[in-house]
C-alpha positions as CSV (number, residue, x, y, z in Angstrom):
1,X,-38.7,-10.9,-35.8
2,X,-40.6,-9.4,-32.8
3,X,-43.3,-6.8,-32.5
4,X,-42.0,-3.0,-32.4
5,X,-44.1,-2.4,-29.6
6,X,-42.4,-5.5,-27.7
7,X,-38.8,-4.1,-28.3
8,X,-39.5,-1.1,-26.7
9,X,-41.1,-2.4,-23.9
10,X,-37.8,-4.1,-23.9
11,X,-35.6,-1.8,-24.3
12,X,-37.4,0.4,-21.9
13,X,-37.5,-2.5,-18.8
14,X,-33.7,-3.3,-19.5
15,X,-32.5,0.6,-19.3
16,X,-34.4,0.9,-16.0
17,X,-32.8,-2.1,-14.8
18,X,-29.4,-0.8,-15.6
19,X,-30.2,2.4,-14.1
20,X,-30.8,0.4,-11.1
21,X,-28.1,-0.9,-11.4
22,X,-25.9,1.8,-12.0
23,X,-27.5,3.4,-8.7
24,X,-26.7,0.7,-6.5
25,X,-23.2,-0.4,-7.7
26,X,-21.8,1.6,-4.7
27,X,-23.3,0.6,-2.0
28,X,-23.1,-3.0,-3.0
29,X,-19.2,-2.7,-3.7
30,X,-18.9,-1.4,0.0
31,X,-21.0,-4.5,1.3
32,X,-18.8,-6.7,-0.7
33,X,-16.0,-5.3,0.8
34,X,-17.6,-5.0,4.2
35,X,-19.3,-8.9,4.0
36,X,-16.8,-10.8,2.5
37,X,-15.5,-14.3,3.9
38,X,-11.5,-12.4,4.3
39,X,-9.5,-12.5,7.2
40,X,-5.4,-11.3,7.7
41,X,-3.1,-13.4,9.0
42,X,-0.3,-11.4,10.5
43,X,2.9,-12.2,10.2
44,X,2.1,-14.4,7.1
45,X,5.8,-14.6,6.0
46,X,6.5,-16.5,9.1
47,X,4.0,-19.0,9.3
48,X,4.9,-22.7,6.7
49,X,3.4,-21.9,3.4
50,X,3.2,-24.1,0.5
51,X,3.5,-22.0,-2.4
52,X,1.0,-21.2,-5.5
53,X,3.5,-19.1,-7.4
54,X,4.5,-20.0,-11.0
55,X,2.6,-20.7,-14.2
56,X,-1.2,-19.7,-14.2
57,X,-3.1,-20.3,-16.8
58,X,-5.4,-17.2,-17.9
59,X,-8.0,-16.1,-19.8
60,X,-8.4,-12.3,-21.0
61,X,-12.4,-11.6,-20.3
62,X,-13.4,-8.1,-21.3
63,X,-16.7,-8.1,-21.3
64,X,-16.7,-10.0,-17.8
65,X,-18.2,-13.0,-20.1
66,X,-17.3,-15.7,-17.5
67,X,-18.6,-13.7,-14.3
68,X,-21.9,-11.9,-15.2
69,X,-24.9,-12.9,-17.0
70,X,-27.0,-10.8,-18.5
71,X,-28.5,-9.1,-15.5
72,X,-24.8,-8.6,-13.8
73,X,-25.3,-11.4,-11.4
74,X,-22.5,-13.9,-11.0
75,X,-23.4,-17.1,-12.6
76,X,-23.9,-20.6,-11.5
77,X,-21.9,-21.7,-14.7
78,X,-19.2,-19.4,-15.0
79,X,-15.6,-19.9,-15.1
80,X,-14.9,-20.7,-12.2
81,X,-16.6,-24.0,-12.9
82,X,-13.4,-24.8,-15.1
83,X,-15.3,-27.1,-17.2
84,X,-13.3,-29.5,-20.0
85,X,-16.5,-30.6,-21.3
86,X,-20.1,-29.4,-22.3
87,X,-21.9,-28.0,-18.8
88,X,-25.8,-28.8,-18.7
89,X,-25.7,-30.0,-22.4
90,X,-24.2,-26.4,-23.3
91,X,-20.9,-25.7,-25.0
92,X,-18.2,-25.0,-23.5
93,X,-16.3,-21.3,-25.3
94,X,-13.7,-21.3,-22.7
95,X,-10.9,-23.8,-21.7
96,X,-8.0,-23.0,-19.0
97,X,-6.1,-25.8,-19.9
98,X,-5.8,-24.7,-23.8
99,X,-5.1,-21.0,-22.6
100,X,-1.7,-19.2,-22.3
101,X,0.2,-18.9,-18.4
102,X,1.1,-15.9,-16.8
103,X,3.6,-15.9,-13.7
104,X,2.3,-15.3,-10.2
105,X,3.1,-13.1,-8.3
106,X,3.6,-10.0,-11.6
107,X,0.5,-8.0,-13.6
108,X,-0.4,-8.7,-16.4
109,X,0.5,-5.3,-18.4
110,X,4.1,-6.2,-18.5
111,X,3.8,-9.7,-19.6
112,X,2.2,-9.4,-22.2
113,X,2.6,-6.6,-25.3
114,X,-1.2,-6.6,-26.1
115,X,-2.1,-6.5,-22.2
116,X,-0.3,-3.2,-21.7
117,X,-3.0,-0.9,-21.3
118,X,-5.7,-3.6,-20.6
119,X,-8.3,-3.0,-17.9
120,X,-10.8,-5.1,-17.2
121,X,-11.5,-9.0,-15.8
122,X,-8.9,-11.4,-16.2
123,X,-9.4,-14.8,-15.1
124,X,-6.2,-17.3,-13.5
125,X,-6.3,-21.1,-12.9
126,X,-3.9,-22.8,-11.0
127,X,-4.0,-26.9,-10.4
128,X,-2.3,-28.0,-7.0
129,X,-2.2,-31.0,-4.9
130,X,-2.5,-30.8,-1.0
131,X,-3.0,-33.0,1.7
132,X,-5.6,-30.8,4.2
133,X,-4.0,-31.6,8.6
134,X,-6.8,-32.8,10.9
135,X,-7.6,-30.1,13.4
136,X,-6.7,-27.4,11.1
137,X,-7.5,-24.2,9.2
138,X,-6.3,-24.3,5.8
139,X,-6.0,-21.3,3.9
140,X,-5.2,-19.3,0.6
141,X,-3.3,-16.3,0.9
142,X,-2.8,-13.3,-1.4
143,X,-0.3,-10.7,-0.6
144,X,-1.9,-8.4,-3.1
145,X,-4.5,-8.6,-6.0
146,X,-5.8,-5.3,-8.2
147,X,-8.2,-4.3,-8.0
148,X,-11.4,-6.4,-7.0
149,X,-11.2,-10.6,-6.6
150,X,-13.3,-13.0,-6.5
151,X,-11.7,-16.8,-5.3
152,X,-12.8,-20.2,-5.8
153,X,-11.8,-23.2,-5.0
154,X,-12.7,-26.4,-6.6
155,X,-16.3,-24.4,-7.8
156,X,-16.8,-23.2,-4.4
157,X,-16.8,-19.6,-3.9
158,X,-14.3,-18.9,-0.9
159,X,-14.2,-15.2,-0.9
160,X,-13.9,-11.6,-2.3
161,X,-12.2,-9.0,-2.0
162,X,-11.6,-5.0,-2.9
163,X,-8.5,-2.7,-3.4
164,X,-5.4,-3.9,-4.8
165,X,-2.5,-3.0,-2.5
166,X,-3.2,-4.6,0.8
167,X,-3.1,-8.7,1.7
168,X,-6.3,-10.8,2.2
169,X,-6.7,-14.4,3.6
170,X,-9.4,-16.8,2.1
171,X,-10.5,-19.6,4.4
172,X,-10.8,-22.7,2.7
173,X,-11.2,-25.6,5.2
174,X,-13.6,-28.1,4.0
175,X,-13.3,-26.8,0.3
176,X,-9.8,-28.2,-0.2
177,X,-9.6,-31.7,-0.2
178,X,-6.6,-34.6,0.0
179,X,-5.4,-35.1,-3.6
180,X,-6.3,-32.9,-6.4
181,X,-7.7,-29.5,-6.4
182,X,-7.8,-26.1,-8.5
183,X,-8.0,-22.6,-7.8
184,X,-9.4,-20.0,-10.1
185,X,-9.7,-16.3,-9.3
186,X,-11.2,-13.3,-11.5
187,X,-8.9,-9.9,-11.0
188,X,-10.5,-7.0,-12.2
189,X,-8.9,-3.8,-12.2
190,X,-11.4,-1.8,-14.0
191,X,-11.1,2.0,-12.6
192,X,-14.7,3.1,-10.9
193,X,-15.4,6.0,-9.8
194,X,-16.3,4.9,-6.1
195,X,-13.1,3.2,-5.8
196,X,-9.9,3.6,-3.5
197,X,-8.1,5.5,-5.5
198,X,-10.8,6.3,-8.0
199,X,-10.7,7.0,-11.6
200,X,-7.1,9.0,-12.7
201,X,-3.9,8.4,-10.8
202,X,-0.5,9.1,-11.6
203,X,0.8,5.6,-11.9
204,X,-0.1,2.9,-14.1
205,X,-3.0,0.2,-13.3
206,X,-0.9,-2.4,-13.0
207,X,-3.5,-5.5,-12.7
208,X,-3.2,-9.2,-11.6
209,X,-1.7,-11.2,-8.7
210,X,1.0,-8.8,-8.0
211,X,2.3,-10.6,-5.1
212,X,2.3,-13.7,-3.7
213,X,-0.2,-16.7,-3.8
214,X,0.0,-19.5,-1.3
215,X,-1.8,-22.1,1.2
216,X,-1.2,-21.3,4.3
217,X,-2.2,-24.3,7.6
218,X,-3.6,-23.3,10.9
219,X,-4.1,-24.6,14.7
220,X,-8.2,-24.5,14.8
221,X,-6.9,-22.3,17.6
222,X,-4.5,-19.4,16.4
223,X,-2.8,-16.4,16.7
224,X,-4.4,-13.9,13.7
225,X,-3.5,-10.3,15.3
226,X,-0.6,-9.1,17.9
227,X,0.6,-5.9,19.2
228,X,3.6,-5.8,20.3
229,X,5.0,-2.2,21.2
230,X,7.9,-0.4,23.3
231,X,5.9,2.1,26.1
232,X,6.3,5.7,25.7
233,X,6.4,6.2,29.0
234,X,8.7,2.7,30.1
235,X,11.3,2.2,27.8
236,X,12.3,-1.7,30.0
237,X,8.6,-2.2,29.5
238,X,7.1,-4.0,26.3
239,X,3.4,-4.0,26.2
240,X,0.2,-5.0,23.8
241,X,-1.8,-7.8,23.1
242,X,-2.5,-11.1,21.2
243,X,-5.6,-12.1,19.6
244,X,-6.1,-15.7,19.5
245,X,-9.3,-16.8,17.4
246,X,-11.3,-19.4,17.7
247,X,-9.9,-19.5,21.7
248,X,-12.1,-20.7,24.6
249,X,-11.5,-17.7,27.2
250,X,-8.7,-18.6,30.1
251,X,-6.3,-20.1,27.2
252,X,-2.4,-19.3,28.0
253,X,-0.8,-17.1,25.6
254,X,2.9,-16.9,26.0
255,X,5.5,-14.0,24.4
256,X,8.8,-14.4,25.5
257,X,12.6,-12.8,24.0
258,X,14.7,-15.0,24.4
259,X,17.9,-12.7,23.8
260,X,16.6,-10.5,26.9
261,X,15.4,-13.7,28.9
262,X,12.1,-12.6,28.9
263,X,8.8,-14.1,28.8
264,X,5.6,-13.7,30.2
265,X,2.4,-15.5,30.5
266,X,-1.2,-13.9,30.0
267,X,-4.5,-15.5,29.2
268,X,-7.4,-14.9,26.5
269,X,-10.6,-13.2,27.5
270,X,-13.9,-13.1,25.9
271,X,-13.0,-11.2,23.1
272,X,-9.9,-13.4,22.4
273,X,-7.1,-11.1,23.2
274,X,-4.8,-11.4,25.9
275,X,-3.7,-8.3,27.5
276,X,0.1,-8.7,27.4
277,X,3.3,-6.7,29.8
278,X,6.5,-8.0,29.1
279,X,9.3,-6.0,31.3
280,X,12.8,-6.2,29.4
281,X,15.7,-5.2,31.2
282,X,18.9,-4.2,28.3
283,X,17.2,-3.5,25.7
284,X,18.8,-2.1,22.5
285,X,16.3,0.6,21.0
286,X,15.5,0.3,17.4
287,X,16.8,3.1,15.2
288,X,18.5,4.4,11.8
289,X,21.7,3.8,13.4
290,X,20.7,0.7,15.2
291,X,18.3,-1.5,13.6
292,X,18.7,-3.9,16.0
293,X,15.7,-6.7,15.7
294,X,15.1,-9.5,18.3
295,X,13.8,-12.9,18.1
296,X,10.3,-13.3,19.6
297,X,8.7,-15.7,20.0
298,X,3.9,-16.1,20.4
299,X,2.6,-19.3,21.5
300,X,-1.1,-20.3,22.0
301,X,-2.0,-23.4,22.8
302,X,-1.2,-25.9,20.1
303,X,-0.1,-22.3,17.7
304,X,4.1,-21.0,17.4
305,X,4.9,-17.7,15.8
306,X,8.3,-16.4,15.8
307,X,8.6,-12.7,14.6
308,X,11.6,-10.1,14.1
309,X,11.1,-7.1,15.8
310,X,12.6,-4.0,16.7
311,X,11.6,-1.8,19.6
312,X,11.6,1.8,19.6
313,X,9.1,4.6,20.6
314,X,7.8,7.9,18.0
315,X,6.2,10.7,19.1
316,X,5.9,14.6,18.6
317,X,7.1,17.3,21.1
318,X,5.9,20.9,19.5
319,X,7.5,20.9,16.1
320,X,10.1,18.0,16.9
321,X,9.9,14.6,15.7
322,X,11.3,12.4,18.9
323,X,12.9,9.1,18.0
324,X,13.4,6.8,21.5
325,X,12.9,10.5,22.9
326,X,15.5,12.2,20.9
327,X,14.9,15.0,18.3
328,X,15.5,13.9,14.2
329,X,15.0,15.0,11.3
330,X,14.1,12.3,8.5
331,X,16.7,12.1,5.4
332,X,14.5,10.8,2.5
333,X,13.2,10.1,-0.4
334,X,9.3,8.9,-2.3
335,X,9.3,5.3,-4.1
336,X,7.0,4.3,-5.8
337,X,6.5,0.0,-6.1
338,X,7.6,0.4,-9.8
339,X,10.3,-2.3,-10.2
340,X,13.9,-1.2,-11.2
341,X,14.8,-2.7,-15.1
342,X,12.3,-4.5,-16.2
343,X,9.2,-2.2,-14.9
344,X,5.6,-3.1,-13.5
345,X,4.9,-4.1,-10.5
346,X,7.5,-4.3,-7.6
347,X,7.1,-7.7,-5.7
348,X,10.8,-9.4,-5.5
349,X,13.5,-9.4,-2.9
350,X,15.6,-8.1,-5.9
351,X,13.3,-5.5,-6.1
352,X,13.7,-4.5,-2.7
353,X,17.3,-4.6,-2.5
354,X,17.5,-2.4,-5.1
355,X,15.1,0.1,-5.0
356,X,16.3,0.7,-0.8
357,X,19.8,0.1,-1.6
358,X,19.7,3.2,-4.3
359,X,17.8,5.4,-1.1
360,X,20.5,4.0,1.4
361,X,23.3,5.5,-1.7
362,X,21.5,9.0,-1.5
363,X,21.8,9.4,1.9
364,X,18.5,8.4,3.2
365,X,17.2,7.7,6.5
366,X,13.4,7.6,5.9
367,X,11.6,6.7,2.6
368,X,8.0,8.0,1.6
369,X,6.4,4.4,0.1
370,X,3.8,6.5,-2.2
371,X,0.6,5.8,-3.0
372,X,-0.8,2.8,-1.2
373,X,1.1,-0.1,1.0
374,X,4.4,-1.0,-0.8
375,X,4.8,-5.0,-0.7
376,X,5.5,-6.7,3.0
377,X,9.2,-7.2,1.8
378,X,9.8,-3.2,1.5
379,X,8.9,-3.0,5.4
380,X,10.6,-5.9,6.5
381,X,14.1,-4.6,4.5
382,X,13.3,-1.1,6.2
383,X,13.7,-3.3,9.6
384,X,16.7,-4.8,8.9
385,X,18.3,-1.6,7.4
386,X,17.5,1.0,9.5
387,X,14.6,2.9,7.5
388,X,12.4,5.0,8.5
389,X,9.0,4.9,6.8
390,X,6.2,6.7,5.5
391,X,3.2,4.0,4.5
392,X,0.0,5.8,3.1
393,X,-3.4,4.1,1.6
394,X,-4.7,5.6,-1.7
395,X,-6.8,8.3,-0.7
396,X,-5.8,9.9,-3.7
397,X,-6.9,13.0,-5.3
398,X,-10.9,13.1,-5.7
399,X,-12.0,10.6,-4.2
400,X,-16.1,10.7,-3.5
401,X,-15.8,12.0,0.0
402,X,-19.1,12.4,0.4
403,X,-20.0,9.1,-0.7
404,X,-20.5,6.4,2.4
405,X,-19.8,3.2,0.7
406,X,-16.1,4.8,-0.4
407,X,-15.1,6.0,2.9
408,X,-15.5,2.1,4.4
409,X,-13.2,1.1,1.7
410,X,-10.6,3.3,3.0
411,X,-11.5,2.5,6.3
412,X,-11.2,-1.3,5.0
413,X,-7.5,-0.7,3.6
414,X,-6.4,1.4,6.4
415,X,-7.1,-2.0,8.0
416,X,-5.5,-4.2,6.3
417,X,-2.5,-1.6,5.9
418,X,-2.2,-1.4,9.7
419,X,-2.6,-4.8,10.7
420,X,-0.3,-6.5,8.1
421,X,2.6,-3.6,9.6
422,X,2.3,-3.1,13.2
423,X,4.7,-4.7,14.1
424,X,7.6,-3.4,11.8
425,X,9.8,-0.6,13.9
426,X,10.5,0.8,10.4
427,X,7.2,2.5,10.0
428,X,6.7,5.4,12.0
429,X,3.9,7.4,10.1
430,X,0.8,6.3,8.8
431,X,-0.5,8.9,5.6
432,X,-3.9,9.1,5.2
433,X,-4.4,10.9,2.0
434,X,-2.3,12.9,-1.0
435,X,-3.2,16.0,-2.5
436,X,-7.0,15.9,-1.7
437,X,-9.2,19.2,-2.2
438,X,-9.7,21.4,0.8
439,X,-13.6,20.9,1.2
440,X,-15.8,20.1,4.2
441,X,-17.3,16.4,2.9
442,X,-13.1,15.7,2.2
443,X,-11.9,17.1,5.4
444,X,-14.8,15.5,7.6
445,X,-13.8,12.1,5.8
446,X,-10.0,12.4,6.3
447,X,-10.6,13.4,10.3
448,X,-12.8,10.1,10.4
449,X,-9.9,8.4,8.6
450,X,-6.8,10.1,11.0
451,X,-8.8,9.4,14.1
452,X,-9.8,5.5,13.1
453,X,-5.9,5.6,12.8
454,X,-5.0,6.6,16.1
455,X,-7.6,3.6,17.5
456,X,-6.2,1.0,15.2
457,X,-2.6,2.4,16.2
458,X,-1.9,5.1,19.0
459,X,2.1,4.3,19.1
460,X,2.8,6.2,15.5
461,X,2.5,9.7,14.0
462,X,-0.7,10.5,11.4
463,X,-0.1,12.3,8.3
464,X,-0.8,13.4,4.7
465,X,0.4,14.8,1.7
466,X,-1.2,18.9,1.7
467,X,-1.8,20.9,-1.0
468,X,-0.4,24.1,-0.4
469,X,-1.6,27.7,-1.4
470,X,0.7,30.5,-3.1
471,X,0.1,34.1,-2.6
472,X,2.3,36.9,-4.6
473,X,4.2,39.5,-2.6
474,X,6.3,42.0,-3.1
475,X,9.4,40.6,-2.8
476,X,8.4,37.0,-4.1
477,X,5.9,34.7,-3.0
478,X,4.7,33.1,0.0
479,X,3.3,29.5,0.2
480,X,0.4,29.4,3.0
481,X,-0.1,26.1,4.8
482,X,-3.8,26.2,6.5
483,X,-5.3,23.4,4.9
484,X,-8.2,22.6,8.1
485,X,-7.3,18.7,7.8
486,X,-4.0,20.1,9.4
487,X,-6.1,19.9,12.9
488,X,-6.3,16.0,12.8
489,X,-2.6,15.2,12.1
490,X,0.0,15.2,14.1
491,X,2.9,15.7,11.5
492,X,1.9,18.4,8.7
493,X,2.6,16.5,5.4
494,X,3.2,19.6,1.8
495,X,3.7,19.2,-1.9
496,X,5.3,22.0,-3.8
497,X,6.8,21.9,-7.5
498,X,8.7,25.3,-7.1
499,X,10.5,25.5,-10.5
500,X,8.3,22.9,-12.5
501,X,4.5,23.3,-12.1
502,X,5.4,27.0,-11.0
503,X,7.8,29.6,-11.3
504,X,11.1,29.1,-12.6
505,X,13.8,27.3,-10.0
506,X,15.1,30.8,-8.9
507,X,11.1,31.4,-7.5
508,X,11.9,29.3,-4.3
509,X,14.9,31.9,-3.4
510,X,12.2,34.7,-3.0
511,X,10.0,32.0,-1.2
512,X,8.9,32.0,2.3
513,X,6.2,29.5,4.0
514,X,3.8,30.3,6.5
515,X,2.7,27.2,8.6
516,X,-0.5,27.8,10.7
517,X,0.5,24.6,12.8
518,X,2.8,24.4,15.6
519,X,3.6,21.0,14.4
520,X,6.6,19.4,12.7
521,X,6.1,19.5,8.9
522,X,7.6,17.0,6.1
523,X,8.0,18.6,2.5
524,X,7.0,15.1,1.3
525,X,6.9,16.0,-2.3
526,X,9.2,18.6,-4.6
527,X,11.4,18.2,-7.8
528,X,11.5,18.4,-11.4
529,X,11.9,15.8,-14.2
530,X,14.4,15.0,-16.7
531,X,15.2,12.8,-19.5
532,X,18.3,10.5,-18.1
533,X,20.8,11.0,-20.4
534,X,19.3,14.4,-21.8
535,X,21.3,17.1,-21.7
536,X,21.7,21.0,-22.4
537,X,21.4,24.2,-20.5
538,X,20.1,24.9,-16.9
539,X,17.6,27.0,-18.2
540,X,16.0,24.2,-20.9
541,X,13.2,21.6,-19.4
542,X,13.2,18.0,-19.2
543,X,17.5,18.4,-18.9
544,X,19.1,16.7,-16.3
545,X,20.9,20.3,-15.7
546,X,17.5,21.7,-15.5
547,X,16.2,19.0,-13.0
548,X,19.4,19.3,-10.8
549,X,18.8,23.1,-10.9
550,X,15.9,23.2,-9.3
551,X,17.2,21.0,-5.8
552,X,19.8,23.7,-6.3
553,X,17.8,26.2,-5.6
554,X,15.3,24.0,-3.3
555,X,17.6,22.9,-0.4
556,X,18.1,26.8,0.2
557,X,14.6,27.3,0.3
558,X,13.9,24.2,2.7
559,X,16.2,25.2,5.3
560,X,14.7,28.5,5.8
561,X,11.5,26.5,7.2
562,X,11.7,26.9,10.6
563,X,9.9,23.5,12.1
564,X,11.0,21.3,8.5
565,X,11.9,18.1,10.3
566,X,11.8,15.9,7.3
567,X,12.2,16.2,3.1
568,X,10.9,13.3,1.0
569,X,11.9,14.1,-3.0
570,X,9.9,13.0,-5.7
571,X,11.0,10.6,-6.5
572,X,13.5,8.0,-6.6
573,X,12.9,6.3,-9.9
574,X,11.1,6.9,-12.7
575,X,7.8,5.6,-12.8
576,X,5.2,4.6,-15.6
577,X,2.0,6.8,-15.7
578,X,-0.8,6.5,-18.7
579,X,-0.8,10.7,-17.8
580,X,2.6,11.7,-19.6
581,X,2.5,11.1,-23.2
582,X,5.1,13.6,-24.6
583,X,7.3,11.5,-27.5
584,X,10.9,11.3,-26.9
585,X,10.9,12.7,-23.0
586,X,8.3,10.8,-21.3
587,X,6.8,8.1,-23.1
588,X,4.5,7.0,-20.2
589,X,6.5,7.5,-17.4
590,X,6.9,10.3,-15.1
591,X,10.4,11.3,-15.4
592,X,11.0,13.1,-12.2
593,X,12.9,9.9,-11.0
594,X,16.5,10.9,-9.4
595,X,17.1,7.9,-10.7
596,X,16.0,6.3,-14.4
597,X,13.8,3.2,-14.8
598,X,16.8,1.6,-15.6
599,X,19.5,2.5,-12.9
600,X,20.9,5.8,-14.4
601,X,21.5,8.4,-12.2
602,X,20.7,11.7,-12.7
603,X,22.4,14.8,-11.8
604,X,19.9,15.7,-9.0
605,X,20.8,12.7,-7.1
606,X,24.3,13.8,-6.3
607,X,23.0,17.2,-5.6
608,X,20.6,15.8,-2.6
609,X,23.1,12.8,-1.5
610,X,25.7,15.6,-1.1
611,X,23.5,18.0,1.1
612,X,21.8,14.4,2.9
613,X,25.9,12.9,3.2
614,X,27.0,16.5,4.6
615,X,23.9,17.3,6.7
616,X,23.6,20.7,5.5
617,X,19.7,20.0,4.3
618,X,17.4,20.0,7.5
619,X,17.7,20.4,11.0
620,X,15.8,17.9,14.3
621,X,15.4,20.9,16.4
């Protein structure tokens, strides 16, 4: 037994010390994110991978036993060491070869019953042979991992890693060697208050190695960024750049198509881009009705890429949305990345099909992917099929906009978001934020956030989600759009639940809207829920008559806006949320899916595909 007095003392140093702790958790998240060994290799999903996905084996850690020590430093001994026998004459209390497997790429929560509503540090082991190229980069690539990683390889720390809906390249050259080798990687997806998104959401916390795993080999010379775009002002004239790193300045860069029989030749400067013009003489422009996609092909020095691309230009013209220079308006729908049938995480090209081929059925030529970036296979079908979209990072809610160390993890996933997409026709917006208060601190971090988008990306359109306000007349109501983040944006993003959160359906006839921008707005969110298969009067909740109701009365309402130039529902499917508990109706999901969890569709799915099908919803001009 110790002395009292030494306890407290005790006691006393160890609260200060978590204090301290506690104080600087922020700021070092943000340099973890900010210092971490990460790169992005774009166009990943063209470059040879060998594959890591399969059987893992994991280990459930929720006191972060095999990371921390007692002070919350990493430890020399942890895990990752993936010991089989004692370490430093200690036991051993963990083994990954004795522990069940999980499948990469999929979350945990789904897997397993008693890791449904698990949050915390879960550790995954994988054993893999390789055989490491002279002159080469090798490395590990994750398409997406929630919520914060940390990677080794063979007991070497590789790299880190925060925010779990965006892709991340660990360099492992000189870790990896010929023969045997294992990697090991603690996910945790523990909600903290300085995160991106922060603590509640409307979707579940799906964690793990959502998407795909693999090893990826490199030129010591290669392409890691491009930019290849159609100019606003020159539609025969193709124009960006390529980043080539690790490249001695004067190094050829070639892009050529070979459909158009055009190439070009530039060279790498001292900050390793070359500066590329590509005239193209034919050239089919990329759109809904033509998503036509060429081959083209990158080389630099001793590096290939091939890429499919489509070519097409966005812009605004007062309250018009110009496609290739013509006047649309955008026929969608929101989707979330739940997956169709068997739930959790969406990450499959059965996923895909599905989920798109189900907006394609409705009518849809645009798709809101809500909350964060949707996996790299949802923008790459939205190529090939002629999809507009709508790709938005998890500024969600309440963020801590005043908080410094939160605003460069947006500004990291932003990014990442950009980067990984640019060169997909399909996505024409880029959403900043959903449904985030109307203070100074928020809108000054947003306008940071819309204008960092317009320097990482000046060919598309910047948007968000806006709360709306609702002021009683007479008559009705009248919802007021003046929300001051509304300056930075180029396309006015609104959410409005006319008939569910407010009002019965029959408020949005006596509805009017006054915009205070003379730009083109999106009603990205509106709807009800229902119960598939529930059924009984217009006038009872949680009916499909009730839900179908309320687009009833909506699409009306809609096409009294004058400058609406786009409609996104919410939402396509039903989706799990830990926020709707009701027995019997919701049972963890948010019902207001046109579309159930399991491929039933609802009456207010043949009430929008008939006014998308007919055109009668929404006008481009």
């Amino acid at each position: 037994m110790f002395p009292e007095a030494f306890c407290h003392s005790l006691r006393k140093t160890l609260f200060a010390t978590l204090g301290t702790l506690l104080l600087l958790s922020s700021a070092a998240a943000a340099a973890h994110a900010q210092t971490s060994n990460t790169t992005l290799l774009v166009d990943i999903d063209h470059r040879a991978a060998t594959s890591l996905d399969g059987d893992w084996h994991t280990i459930v850690d929720p006191y972060s036993t095999g990371l921390y020590n007692f002070h919350h430093e990493i430890k020399a001994d942890g895990y990752f060491m993936n010991g089989t026998k004692a370490y430093n004459g200690e036991p051993l209390e963990y083994n990954f070869a004795l522990s069940p497997t999980l499948k990469v790429p999929g979350d945990w929560n789904t897997q397993r019953r008693d890791l449904f509503y698990y949050e915390g540090v879960l550790w995954y082991e994988k054993d893999f042979k390789y055989s490491p190229k002279p002159n080469t980069h090798t490395f590990i690539h994750f398409g997406a991992a929630n919520y914060r990683s940390h990677v080794w390889v063979n007991t070497k720390a590789v790299c880190e890693h925060e925010g779990g809906f965006t892709p991340f390249d660990c360099d492992i050259t000189g870790v990896v060697k010929d023969g045997d080798n294992f990697v090991v990687v603690a996910v945790d997806n523990t909600r903290s208050a300085d995160g991106v998104p922060t603590l509640q959401t409307d979707w579940w916390n799906y964690g793990g190695l959502t998407r795909d795993v693999s090893l990826v080999d490199v030129p010591t010379q290669f392409i890691d960024d491009y930019d290849l775009h159609l100019s606003r002002a020159d539609h025969s004239l193709i124009e960006g750049y390529v980043h080539v790193k690790n490249a001695t300045p004067g190094t050829d860069v070639t892009v050529s198509i070979p459909e158009l029989h055009a190439t070009t030749h530039a060279t790498v400067d001292a900050n390793d881009r070359a500066a590329i013009k590509l005239p193209v003489k034919s050239l089919s422009l990329w759109s809904p009705d033509n998503p036509k996609l060429y081959k083209v092909n990158l080389a630099a020095g001793s590096d290939h890429l091939e890429d499919d691309m489509g070519f097409r230009t966005i812009e605004t013209h007062g309250t018009e949305i110009l496609l290739n220079g013509k006047p649309i308006f955008l026929r969608g729908v929101s989707i979330h990345a739940e997956a169709p049938y068997r739930t959790g995480r969406a990450y499959s090209e059965k996923d895909v099909d599905t989920l798109l081929g189900w907006a394609k059925d409705l009518g849809c030529n645009y798709v809101r992917l809500a909350h964060y970036p949707h996996d790299q296979r949802m923008t790459r079908a939205s190529d090939r099929l002629g999809i507009l979209v709508w790709s938005e990072i998890p500024d969600y809610w309440a963020l801590q906009f005043d908080n410094p160390a939160v605003l460069a993890k947006s500004k990291q996933q932003l990014g990442e978001m950009i980067r990984r997409d640019r060169d997909k026709a399909s996505i024409i917006l880029w959403s900043v934020a959903n449904e985030t208060p109307d203070t100074e601190a928020r809108t000054k971090y947003l306008t940071t956030m819309a204008n960092l988008t317009r320097q990482l990306d000046p060919t598309r359109l910047v948007t968000a989600a806006l709360l709306v306000k609702t002021q009683k007349t007479a008559t009705g109501s009248v919802k007021i759009v003046d929300d001051p983040l509304g300056q930075a944006l180029d396309v006015i993003g609104t959410n409005e639940y006319i008939g569910w959160y407010e009002q019965k359906p029959a408020g949005a006839d006596t509805t009017t809207w006054d915009i205070r921008y003379q730009k083109p707005v999106i009603m990205s969110e509106f709807g009800a829920a229902a119960r598939a298969g529930h059924h009984g009067p217009a006038t009872e909740r949680w009916t499909e008559e009730y839900q179908a109701d309320v687009y009833k009365h909506q699409i009306p309402m809609l096409n009294r806006i004058p400058q609406l130039r786009g409609t996104s529902a919410w939402v396509l499917m039903d989706f799990r949320s830990p926020m709707r508990t009701l027995p019997g109706l919701q049972d963890n999901f948010n019902r207001k899916g046109l579309i159930s969890d399991q491929g039933e569709k609802k009456q207010a799915f043949f009430v929008l595909q008939k006014a998308y099908k007919d055109k009668t919803l929404g006008k481009a001009q």
